[in-house]
N, CA and C atoms of all chains as a GROMACS GRO file, in nm:
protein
  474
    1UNK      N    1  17.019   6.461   3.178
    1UNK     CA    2  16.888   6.517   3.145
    1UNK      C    3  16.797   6.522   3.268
    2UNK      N    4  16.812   6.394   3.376
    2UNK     CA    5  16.770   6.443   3.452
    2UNK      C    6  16.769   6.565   3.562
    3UNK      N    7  16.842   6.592   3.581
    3UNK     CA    8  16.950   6.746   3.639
    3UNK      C    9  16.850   6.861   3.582
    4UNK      N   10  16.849   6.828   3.472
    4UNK     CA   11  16.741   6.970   3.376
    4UNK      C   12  16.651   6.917   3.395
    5UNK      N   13  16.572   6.865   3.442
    5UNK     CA   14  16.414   6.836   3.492
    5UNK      C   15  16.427   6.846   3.649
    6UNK      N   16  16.483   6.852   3.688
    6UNK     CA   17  16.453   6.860   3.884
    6UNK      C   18  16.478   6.992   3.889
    7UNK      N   19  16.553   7.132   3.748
    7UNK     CA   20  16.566   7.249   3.770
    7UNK      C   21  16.498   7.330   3.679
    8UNK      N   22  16.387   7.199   3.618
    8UNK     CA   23  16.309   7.269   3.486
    8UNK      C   24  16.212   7.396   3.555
    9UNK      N   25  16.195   7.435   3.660
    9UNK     CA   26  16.095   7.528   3.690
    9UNK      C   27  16.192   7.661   3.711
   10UNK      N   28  16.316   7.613   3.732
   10UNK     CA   29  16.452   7.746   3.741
   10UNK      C   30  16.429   7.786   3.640
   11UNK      N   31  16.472   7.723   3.498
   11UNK     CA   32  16.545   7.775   3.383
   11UNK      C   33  16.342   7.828   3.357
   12UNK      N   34  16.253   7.790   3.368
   12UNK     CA   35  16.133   7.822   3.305
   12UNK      C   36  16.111   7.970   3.349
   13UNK      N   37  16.154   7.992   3.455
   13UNK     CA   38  16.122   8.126   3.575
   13UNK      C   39  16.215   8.218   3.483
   14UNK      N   40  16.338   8.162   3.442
   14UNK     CA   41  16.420   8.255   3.346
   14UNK      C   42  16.345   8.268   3.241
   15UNK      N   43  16.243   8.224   3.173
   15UNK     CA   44  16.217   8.197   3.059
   15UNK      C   45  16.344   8.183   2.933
   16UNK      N   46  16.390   8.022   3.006
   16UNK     CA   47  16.495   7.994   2.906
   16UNK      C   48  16.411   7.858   2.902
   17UNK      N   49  16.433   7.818   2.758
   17UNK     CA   50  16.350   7.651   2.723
   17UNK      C   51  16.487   7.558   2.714
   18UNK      N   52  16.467   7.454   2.784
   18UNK     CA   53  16.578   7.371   2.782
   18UNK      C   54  16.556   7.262   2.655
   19UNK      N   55  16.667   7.236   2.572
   19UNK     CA   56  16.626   7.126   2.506
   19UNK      C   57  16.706   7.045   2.483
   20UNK      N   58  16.701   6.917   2.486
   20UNK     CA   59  16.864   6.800   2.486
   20UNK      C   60  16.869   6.736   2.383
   21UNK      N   61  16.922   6.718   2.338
   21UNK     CA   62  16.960   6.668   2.168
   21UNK      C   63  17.078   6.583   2.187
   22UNK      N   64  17.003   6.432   2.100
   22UNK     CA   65  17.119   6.361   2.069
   22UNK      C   66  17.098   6.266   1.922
   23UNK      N   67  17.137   6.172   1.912
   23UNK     CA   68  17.140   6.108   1.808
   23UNK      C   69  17.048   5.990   1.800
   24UNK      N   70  16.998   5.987   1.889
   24UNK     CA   71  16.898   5.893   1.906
   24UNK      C   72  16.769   5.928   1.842
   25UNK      N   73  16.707   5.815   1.859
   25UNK     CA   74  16.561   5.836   1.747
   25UNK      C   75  16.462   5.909   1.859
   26UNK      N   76  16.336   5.937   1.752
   26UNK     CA   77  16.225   6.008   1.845
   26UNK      C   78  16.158   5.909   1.952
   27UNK      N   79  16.144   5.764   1.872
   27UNK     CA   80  16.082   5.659   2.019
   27UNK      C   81  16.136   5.615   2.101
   28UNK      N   82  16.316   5.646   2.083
   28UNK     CA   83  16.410   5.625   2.182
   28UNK      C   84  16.386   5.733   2.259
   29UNK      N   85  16.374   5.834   2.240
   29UNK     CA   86  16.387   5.988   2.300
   29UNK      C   87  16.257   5.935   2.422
   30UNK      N   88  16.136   5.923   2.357
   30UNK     CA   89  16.015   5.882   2.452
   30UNK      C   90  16.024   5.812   2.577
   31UNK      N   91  16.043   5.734   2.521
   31UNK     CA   92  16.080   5.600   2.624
   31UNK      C   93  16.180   5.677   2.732
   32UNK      N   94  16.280   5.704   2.690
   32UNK     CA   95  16.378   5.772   2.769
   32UNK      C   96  16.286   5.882   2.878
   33UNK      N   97  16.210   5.977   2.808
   33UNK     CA   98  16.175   6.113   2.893
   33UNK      C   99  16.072   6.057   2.961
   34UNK      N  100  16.008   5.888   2.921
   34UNK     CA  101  15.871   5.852   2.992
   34UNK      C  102  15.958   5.842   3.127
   35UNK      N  103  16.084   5.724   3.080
   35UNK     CA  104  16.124   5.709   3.254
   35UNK      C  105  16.142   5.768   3.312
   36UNK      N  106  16.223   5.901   3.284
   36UNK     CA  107  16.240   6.013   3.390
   36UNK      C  108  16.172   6.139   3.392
   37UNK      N  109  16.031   6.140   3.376
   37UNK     CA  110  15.995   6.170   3.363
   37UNK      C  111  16.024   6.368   3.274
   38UNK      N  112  16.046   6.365   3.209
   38UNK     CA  113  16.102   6.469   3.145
   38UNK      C  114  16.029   6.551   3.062
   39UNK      N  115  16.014   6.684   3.122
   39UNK     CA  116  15.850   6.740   3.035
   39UNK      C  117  15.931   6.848   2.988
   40UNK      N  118  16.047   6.834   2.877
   40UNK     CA  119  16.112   6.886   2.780
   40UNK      C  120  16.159   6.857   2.664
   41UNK      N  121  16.176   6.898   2.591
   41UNK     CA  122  16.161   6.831   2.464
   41UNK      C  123  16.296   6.754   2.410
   42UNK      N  124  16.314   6.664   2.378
   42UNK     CA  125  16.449   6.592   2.338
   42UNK      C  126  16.474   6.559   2.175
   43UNK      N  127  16.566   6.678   2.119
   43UNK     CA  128  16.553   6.642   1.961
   43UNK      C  129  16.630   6.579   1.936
   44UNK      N  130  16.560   6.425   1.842
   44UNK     CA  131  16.653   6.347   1.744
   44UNK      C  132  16.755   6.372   1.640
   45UNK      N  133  16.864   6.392   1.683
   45UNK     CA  134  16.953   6.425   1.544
   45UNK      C  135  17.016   6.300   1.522
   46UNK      N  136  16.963   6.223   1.434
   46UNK     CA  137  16.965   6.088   1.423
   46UNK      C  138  17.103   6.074   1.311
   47UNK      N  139  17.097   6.161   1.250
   47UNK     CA  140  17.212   6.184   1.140
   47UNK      C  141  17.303   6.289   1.166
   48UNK      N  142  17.308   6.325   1.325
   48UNK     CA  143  17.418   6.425   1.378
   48UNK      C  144  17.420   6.576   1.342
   49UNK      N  145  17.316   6.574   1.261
   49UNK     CA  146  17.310   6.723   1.118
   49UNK      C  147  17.356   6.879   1.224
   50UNK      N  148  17.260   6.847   1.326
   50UNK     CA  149  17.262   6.968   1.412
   50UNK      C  150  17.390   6.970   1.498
   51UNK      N  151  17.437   6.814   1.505
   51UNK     CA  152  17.551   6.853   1.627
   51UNK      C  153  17.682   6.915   1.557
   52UNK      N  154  17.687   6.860   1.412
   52UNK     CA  155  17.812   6.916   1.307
   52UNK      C  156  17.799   7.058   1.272
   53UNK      N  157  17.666   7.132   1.290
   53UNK     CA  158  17.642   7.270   1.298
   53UNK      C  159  17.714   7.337   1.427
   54UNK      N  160  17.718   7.254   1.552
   54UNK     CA  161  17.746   7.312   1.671
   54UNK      C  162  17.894   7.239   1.675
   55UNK      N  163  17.917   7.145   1.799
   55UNK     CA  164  18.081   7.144   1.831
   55UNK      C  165  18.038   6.992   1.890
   56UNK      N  166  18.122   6.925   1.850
   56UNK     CA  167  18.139   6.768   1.940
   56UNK      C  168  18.088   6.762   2.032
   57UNK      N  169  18.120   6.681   2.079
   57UNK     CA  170  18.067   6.631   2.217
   57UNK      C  171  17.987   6.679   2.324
   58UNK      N  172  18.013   6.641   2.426
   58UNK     CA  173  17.912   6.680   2.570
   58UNK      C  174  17.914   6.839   2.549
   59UNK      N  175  17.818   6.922   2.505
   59UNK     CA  176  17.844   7.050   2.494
   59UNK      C  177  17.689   7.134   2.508
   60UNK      N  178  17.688   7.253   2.619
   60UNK     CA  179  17.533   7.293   2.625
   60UNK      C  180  17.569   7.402   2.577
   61UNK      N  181  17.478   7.494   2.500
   61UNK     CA  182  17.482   7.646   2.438
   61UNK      C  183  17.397   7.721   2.524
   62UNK      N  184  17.422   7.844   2.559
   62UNK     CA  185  17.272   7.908   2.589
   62UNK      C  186  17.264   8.011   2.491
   63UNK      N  187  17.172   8.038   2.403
   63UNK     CA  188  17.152   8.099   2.287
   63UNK      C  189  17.041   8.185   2.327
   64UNK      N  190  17.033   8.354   2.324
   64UNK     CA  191  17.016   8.437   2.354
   64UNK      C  192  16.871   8.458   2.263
   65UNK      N  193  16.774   8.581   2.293
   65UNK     CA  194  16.647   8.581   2.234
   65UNK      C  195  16.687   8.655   2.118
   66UNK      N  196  16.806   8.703   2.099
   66UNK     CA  197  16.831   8.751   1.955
   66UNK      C  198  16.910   8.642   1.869
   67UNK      N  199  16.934   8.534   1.930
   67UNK     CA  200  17.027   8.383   1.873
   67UNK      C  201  17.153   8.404   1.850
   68UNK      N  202  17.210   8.480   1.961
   68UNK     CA  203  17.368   8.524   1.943
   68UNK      C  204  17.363   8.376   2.074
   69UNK      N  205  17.476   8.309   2.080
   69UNK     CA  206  17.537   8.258   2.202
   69UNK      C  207  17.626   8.281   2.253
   70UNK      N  208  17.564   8.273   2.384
   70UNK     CA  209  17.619   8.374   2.510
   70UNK      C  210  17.663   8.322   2.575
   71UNK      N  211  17.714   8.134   2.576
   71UNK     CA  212  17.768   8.047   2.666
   71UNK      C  213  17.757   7.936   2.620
   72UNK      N  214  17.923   7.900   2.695
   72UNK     CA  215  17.903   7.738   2.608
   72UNK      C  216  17.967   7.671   2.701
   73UNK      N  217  17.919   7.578   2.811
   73UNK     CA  218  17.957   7.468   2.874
   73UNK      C  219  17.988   7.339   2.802
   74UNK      N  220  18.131   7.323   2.853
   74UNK     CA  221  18.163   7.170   2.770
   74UNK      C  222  18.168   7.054   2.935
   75UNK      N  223  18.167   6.963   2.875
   75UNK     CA  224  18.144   6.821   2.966
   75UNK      C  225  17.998   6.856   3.037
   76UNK      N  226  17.956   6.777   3.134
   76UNK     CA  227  17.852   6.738   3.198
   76UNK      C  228  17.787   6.854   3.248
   77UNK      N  229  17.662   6.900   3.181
   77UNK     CA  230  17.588   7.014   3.255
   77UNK      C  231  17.618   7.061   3.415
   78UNK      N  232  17.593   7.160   3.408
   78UNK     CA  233  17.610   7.215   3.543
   78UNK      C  234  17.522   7.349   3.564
   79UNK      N  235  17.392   7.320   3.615
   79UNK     CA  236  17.303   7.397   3.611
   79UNK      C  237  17.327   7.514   3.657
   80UNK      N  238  17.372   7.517   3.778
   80UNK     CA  239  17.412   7.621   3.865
   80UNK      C  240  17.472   7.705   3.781
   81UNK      N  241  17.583   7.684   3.723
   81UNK     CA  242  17.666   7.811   3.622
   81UNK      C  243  17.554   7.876   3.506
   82UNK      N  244  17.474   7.766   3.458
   82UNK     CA  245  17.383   7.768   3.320
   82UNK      C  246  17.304   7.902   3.410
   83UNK      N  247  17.226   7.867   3.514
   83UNK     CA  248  17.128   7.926   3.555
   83UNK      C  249  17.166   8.113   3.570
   84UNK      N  250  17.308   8.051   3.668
   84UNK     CA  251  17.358   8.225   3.679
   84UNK      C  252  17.404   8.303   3.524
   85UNK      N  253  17.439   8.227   3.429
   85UNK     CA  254  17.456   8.284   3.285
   85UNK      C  255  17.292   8.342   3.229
   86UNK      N  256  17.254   8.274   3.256
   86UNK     CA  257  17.103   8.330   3.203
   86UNK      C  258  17.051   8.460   3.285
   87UNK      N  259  17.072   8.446   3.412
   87UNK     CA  260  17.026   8.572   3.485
   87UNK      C  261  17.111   8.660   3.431
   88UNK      N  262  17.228   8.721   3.445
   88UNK     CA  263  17.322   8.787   3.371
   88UNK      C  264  17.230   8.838   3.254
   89UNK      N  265  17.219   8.777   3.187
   89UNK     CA  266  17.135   8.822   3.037
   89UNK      C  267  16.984   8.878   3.081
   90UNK      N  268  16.928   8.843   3.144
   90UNK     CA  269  16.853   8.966   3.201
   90UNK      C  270  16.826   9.084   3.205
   91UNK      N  271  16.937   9.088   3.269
   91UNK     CA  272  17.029   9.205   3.314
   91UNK      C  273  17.051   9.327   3.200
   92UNK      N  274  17.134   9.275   3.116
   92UNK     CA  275  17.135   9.314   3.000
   92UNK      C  276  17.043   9.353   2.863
   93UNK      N  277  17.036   9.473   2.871
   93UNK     CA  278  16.934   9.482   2.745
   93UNK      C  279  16.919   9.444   2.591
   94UNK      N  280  16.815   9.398   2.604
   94UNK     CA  281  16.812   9.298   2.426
   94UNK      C  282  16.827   9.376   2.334
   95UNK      N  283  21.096   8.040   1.203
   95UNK     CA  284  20.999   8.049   1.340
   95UNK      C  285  20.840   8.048   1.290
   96UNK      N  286  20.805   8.179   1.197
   96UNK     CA  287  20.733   8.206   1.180
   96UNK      C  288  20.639   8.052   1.077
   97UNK      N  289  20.718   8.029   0.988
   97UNK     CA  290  20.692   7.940   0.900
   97UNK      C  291  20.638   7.806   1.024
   98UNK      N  292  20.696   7.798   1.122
   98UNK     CA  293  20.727   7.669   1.182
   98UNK      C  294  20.542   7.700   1.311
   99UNK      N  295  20.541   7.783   1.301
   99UNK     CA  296  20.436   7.858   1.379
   99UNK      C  297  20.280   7.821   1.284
  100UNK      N  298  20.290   7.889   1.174
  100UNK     CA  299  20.225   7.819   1.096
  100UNK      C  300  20.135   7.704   1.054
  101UNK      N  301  20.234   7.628   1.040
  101UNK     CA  302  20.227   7.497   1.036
  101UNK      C  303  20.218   7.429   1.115
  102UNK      N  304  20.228   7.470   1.230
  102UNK     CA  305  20.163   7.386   1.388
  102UNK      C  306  20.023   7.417   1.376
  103UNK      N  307  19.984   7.566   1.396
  103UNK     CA  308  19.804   7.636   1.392
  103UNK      C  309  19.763   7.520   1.248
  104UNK      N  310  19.834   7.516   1.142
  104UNK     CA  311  19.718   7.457   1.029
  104UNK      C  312  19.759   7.333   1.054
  105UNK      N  313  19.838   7.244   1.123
  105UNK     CA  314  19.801   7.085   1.158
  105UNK      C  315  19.701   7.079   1.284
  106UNK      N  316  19.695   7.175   1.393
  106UNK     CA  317  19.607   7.159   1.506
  106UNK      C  318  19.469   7.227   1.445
  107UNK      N  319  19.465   7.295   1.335
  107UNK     CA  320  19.347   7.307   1.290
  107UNK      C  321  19.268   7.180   1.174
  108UNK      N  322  19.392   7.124   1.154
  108UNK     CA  323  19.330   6.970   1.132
  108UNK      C  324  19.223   6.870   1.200
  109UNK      N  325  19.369   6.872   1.324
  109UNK     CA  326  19.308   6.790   1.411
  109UNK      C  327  19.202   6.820   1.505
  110UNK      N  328  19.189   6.934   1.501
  110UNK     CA  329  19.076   6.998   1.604
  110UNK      C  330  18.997   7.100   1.528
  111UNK      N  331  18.934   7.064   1.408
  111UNK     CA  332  18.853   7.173   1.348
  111UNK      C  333  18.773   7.264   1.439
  112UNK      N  334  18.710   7.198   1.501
  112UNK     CA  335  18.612   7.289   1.584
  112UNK      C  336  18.707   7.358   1.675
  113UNK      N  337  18.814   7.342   1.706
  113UNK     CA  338  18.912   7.460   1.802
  113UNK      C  339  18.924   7.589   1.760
  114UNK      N  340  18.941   7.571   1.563
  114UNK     CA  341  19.055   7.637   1.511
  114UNK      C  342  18.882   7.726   1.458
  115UNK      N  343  18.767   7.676   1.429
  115UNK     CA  344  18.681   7.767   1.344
  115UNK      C  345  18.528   7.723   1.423
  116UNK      N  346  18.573   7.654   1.541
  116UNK     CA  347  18.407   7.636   1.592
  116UNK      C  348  18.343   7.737   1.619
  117UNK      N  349  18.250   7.746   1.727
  117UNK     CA  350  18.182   7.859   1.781
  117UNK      C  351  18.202   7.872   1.917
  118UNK      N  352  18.177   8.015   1.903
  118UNK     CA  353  18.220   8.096   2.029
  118UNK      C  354  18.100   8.197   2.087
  119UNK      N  355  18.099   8.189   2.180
  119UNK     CA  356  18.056   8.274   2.253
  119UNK      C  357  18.028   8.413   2.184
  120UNK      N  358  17.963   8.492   2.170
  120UNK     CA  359  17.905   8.572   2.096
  120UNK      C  360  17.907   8.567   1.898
  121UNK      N  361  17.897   8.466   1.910
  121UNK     CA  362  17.860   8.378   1.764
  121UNK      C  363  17.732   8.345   1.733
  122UNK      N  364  17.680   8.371   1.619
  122UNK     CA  365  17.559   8.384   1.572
  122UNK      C  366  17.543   8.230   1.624
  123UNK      N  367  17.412   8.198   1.695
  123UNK     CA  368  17.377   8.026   1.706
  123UNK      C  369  17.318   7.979   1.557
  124UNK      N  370  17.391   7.853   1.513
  124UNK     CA  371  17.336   7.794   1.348
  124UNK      C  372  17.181   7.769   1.372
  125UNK      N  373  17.114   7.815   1.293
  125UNK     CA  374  16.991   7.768   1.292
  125UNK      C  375  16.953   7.671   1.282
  126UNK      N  376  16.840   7.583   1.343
  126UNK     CA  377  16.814   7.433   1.273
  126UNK      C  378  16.708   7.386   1.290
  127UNK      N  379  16.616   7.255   1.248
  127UNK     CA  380  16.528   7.238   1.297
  127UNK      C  381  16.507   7.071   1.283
  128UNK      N  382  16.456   7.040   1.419
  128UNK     CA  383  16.472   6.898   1.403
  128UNK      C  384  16.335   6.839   1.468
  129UNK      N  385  16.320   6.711   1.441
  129UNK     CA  386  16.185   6.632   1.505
  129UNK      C  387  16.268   6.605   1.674
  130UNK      N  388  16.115   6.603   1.746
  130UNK     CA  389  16.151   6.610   1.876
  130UNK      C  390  16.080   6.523   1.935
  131UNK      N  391  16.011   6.526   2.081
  131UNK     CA  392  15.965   6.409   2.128
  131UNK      C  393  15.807   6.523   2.146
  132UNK      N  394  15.847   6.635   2.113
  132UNK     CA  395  15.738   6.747   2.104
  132UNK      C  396  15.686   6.812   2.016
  133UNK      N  397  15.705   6.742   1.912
  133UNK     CA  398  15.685   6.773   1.759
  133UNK      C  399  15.824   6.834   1.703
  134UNK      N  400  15.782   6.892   1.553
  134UNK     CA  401  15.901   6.962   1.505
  134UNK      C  402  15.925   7.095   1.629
  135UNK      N  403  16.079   7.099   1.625
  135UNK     CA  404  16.170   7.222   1.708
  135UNK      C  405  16.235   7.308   1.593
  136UNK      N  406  16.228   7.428   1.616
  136UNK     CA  407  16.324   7.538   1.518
  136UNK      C  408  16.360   7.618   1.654
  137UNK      N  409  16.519   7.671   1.618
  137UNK     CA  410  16.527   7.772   1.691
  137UNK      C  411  16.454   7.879   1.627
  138UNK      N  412  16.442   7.909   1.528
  138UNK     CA  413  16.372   8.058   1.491
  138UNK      C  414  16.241   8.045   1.571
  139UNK      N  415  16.174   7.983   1.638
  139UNK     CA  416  16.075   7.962   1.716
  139UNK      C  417  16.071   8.007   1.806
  140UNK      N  418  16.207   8.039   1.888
  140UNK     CA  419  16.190   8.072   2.036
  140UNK      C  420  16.311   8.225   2.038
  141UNK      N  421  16.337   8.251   1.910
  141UNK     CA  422  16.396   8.376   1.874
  141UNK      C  423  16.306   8.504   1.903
  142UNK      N  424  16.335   8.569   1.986
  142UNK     CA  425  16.268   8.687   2.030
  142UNK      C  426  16.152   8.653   2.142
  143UNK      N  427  16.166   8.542   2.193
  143UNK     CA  428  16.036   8.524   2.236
  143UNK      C  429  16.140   8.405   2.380
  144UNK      N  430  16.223   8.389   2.380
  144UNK     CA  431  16.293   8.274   2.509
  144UNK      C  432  16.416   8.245   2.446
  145UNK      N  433  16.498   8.215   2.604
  145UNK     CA  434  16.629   8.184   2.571
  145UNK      C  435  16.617   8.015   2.555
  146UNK      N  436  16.718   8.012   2.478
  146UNK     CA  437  16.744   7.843   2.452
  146UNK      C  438  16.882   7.803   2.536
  147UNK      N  439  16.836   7.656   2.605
  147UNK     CA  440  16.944   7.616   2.673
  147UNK      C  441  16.964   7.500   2.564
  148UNK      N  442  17.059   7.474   2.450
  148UNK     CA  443  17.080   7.368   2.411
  148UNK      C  444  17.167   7.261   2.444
  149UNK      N  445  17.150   7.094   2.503
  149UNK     CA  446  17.217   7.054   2.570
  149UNK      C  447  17.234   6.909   2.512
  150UNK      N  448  17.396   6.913   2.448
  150UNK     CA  449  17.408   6.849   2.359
  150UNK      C  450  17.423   6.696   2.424
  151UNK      N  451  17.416   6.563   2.442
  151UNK     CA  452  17.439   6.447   2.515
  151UNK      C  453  17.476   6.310   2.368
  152UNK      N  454  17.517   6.224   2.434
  152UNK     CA  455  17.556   6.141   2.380
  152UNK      C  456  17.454   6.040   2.352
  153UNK      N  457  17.389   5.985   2.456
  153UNK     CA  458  17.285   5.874   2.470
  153UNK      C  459  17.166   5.838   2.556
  154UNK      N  460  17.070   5.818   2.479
  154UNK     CA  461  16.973   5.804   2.609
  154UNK      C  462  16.999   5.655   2.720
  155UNK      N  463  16.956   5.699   2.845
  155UNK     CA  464  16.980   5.571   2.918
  155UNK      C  465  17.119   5.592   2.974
  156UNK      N  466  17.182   5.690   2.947
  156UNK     CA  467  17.328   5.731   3.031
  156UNK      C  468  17.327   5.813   3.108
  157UNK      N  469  17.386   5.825   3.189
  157UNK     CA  470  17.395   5.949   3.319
  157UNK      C  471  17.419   6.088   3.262
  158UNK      N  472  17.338   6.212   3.295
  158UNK     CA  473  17.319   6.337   3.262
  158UNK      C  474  17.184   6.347   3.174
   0.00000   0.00000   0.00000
């Protein structure tokens, strides 16, 4: 999560909103984004609801302004690919 | 063959549901909406209006 905050002004310039979701609670989430400082939003899926909608594990989506998804990185973010997938869509007309 | 073919795809679609029927890449994203550290989140919120990077993690206090 930190990775997506040292490139939060990239993905913002795309106007893509980053958001990290895990199973943890909302005052866990806090605490967490106080230390690293993280000025994105981190949703509690405390009962997994959203991750059983999506796919196991370490997994980022980038979900398009019409909510088709247009990419799916598995294991450990990797901005660089995320970032050039989003420009791509740009590109492309909505 | 065919039979034996089969029955491999519907045991690995056992064991790997999300292989055999997850989501893919030009797949509608499930809608949802959850409490955040920024109030309530919906994707229908940022539908037509920003792309969503959703980035799924395991735990807070762990690396990524």
């Amino acid at each position: 999560m930190k990775a997506f905050q040292e490139d939060l002004s990239k993905f913002e310039s795309l106007n893509a909103q980053v958001l990290g979701i895990s199973p943890d609670d909302v005052e866990t989430h806090k605490r967490f984004s106080k230390e690293l400082g993280l000025q994105f939003p981190l949703i509690a899926d405390t009962d997994q609801k959203i991750r059983k909608l999506y796919k196991p594990g370490r997994v980022t989506f980038v979900i398009d302004q019409n909510g088709v998804i247009r990419f799916i990185q598995e294991g450990m973010p990797r901005n660089k690919a995320l970032l050039e997938e989003i420009k791509k869509l740009e590109k492309k007309p909505q | 063959m065919k039979i034996l073919f089969v029955s491999v795809a519907f045991i690995i679609s056992l064991l790997f549901p999300w292989e055999a029927f997850g989501l893919d890449a030009g797949d509608k994203a499930p809608l949802f909406e959850g409490v955040s550290t920024q109030g309530v989140i919906r994707l229908s919120d940022y539908l037509g209006k920003k792309v969503v990077v959703l980035a799924f993690y395991f735990k807070d206090f762990t690396s990524g």
